[in-house]
DOROPA-969836 format. One line per field, with one value per residue (C-alpha): x, y, z; residue number from 1. Coordinates in steps of 0.2 Angstrom, whole numbers. Layout:
// DOROPA-969836
east	(X|...)
north	(Y|...)
up	(Z|...)
bagu	(NUM|...)
END
This chain:
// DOROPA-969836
east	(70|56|42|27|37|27|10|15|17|2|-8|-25|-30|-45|-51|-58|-68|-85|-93|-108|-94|-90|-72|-76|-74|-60|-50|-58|-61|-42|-35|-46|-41|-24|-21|-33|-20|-9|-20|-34|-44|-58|-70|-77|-93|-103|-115|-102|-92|-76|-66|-69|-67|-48|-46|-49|-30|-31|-30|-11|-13|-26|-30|-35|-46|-58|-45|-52|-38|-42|-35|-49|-44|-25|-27|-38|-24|-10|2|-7|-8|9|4|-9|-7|-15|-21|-18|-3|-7|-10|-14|-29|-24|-21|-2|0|-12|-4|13|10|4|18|8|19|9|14|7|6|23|21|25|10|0|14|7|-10|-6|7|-6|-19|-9|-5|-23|-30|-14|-20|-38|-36|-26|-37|-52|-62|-76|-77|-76|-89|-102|-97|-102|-118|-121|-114|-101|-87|-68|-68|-61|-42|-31|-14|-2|9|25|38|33|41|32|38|35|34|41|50|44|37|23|31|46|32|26|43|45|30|30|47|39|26|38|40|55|54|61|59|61|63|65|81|88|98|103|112|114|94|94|101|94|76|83|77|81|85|82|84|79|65|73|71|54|50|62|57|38|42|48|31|17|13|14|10|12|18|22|16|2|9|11|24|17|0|-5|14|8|0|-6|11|17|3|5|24|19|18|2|-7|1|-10|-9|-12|-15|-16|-8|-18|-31|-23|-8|-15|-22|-39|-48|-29|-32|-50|-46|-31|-40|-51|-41|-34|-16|-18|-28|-34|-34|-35|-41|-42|-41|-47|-46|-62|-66|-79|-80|-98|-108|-99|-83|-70|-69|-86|-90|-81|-75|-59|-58|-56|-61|-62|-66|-49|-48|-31|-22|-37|-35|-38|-20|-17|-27|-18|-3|-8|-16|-2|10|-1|-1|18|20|8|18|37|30|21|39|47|54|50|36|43|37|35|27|36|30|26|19)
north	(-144|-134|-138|-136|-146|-165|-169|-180|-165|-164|-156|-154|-135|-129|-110|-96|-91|-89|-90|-76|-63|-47|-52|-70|-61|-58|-65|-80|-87|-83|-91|-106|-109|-108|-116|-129|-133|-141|-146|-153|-138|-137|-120|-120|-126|-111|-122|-132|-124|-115|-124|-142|-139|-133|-146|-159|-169|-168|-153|-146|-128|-115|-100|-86|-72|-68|-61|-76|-81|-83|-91|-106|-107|-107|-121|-130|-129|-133|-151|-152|-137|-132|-116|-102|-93|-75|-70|-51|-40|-34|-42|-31|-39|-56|-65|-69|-71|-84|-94|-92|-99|-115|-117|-115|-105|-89|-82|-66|-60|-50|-30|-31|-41|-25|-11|-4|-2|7|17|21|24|36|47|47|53|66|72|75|83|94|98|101|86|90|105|101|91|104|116|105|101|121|122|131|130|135|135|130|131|118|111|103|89|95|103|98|91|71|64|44|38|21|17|-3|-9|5|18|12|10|28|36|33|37|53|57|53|66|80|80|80|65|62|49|41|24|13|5|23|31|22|29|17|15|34|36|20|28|47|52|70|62|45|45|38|42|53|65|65|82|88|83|88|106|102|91|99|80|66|48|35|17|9|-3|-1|-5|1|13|19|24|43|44|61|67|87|92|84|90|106|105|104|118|129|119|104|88|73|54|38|19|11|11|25|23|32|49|59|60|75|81|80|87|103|106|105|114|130|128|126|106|109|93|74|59|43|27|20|28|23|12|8|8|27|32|48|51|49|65|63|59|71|84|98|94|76|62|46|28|11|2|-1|6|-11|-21|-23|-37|-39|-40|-54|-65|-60|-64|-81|-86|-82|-93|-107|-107|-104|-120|-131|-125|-133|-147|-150|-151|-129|-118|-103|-85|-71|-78|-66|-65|-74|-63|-71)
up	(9|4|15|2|-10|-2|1|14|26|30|45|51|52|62|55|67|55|50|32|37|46|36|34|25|7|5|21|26|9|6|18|18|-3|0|17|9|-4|5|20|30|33|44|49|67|71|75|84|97|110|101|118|113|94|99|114|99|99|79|79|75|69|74|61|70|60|73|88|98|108|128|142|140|121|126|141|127|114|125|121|105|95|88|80|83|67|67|51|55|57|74|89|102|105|106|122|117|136|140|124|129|147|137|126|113|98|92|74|65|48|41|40|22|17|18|20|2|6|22|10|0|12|22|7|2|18|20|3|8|24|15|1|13|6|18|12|-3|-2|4|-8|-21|-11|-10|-32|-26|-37|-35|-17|-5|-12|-2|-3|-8|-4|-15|-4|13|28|32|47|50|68|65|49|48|32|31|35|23|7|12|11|-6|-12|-1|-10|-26|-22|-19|0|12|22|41|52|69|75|91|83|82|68|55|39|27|28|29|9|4|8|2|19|26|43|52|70|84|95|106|93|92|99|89|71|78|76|58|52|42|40|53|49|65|60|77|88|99|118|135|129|116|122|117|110|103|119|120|123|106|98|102|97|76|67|64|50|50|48|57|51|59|49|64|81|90|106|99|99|114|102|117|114|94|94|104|94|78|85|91|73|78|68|52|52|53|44|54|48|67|82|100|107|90|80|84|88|92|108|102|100|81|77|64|68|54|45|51|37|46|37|48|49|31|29|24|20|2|-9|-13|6|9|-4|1|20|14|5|20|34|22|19|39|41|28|38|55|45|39|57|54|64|59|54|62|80|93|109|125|137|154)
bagu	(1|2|3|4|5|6|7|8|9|10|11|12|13|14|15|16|17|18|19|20|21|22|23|24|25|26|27|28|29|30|31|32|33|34|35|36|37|38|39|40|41|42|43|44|45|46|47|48|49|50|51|52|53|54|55|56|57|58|59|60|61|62|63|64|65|66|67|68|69|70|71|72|73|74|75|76|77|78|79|80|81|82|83|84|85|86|87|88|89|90|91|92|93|94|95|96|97|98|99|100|101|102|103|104|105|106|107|108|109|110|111|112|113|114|115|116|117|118|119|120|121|122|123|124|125|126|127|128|129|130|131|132|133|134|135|136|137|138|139|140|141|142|143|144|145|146|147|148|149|150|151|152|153|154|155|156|157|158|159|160|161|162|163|164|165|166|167|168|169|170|171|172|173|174|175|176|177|178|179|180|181|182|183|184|185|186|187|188|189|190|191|192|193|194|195|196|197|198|199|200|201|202|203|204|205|206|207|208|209|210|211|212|213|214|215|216|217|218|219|220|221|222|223|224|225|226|227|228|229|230|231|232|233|234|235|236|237|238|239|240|241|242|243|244|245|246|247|248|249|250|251|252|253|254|255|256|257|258|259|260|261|262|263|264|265|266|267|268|269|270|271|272|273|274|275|276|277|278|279|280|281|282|283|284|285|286|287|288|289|290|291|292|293|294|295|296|297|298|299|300|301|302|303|304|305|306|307|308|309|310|311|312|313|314|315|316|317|318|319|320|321|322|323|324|325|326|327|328|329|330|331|332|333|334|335|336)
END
């Protein structure tokens, strides 16, 4: 049965949201349109306590777009709400715990609704650090021209910390650009996905330290999580060859960013390209903040306008399935 196939499937929807946020256009409009379609969609009362708008018994589906979850919002939702569905990818800073505890079912939004921009971001920020965009842009401030010279992507080594989605979109397009590819993931090697991908090597992370000393290029495309924290430490840092660049579209806390900034700044990494940074929105007294040879961006990476149809188009199906009695996809773990 397809679940979106009946309008007599129908739910009531209560929308973290708000029409004056910066992410309304495109994100919340999106999502409110399609969910909208097939549903009674409701925006939160800005003026009422967010606690009783979720405890309301009508309520069956909560969108979250604003990261709101909390233990009073989860207590709030629990025996009615059958799913809290993020409208973002990550969900490290969701209260998935406080949810679980309340049985109440928490869904995110697959890696591949926005695996291209992240692809495409990566590349781009790879390709400016190495070019010397700062400098660039000086020189063109000073009318300085054919200088500095930088280079290029063809006939380098990448290598991907992670191989999800992302990371997957990035490898072909690396190889389209010329470069060798390697990567390393949790679920280990993997040979069939190896050629599939025309990878030099896929293994698993306990060659990390290994394929370090190979990188001119490093992209990380893996969760943020207890384990994971500063995954490339000083140590690792230091393990990359002179020159190489480093590039981050997943999470800041993956990077040891004093680490980062000293080495960029000893010269042993020629640069970075940040598109997230721990303790974000980086500020004046952050490592990176304006610092030579540093391309930062404000978590942009896979915010594109494609993205946020796709991502709409995904919560409104995951609504209709558990309209329709089927269970949502992309279920987060309980944890707690």
């Amino acid at each position: 049965m397809d679940p979106e196939a009946s309008a007599r499937y129908r739910v009531r929807v209560l929308f973290l949201g708000s029409r004056t946020a910066p992410s309304w256009a495109p994100w919340g409009r999106d999502i409110v349109a399609a969910v909208g379609r097939s549903h009674d969609i409701s925006i939160v009362d800005p003026a009422r306590p967010m606690v009783d708008q979720v405890a309301d018994a009508t309520v069956d589906v909560i969108v979250d777009n604003l990261m709101q979850a909390s233990p009073a919002l989860a207590e709030a939702a629990a025996g009615h709400v059958r799913l809290w569905q993020l409208g973002s990818v990550g969900y490290d800073k969701i209260d998935v715990a406080s949810l679980g505890r309340h049985g109440v079912p928490v869904a995110n939004c697959p890696g591949s609704s926005s695996a291209r921009g992240l692809a495409e971001h990566a590349l781009t920020l790879a390709m400016l650090v190495l070019r010397r965009f700062d400098e660039l842009q000086a020189a063109v401030a000073a009318s300085t021209l054919v200088a500095p010279i930088g280079r290029q992507l063809v006939g380098r080594t990448l290598l991907l910390i992670g191989f999800g989605a992302s990371a997957r979109a990035l490898a072909t397009r690396a190889s389209a650009m010329g470069m060798r590819v390697v990567a390393v993931q949790r679920r280990g090697a993997d040979p069939v996905l190896q050629q599939h991908y025309g990878l030099d090597r896929l293994a698993g992370m306990d060659a990390l330290d290994e394929l370090l000393g190979r990188a001119e290029v490093v992209s990380l495309h893996i969760p943020y999580e207890a384990a994971t924290r500063h995954i490339l430490d000083r140590r690792r840092l230091w393990l990359l060859p002179p020159g190489s660049v480093v590039v981050n579209v997943a999470r800041g806390g993956l990077i040891d960013e004093v680490a980062l900034a000293d080495a960029i700044r000893a010269g042993r990494i020629s640069g970075a390209g940040l598109d997230v940074v721990e303790g974000e929105p980086a500020g004046p007294g952050h490592p990176m903040w304006h610092m030579e040879r540093v391309i930062l961006t404000p978590h942009i990476a896979g915010a594109t306008e494609a993205t946020s149809r796709r991502r709409a188009r995904f919560a409104a199906h995951n609504i209709s399935r558990v309209a329709a009695g089927l269970a949502p996809l992309c279920l987060i773990p309980a944890r707690g």
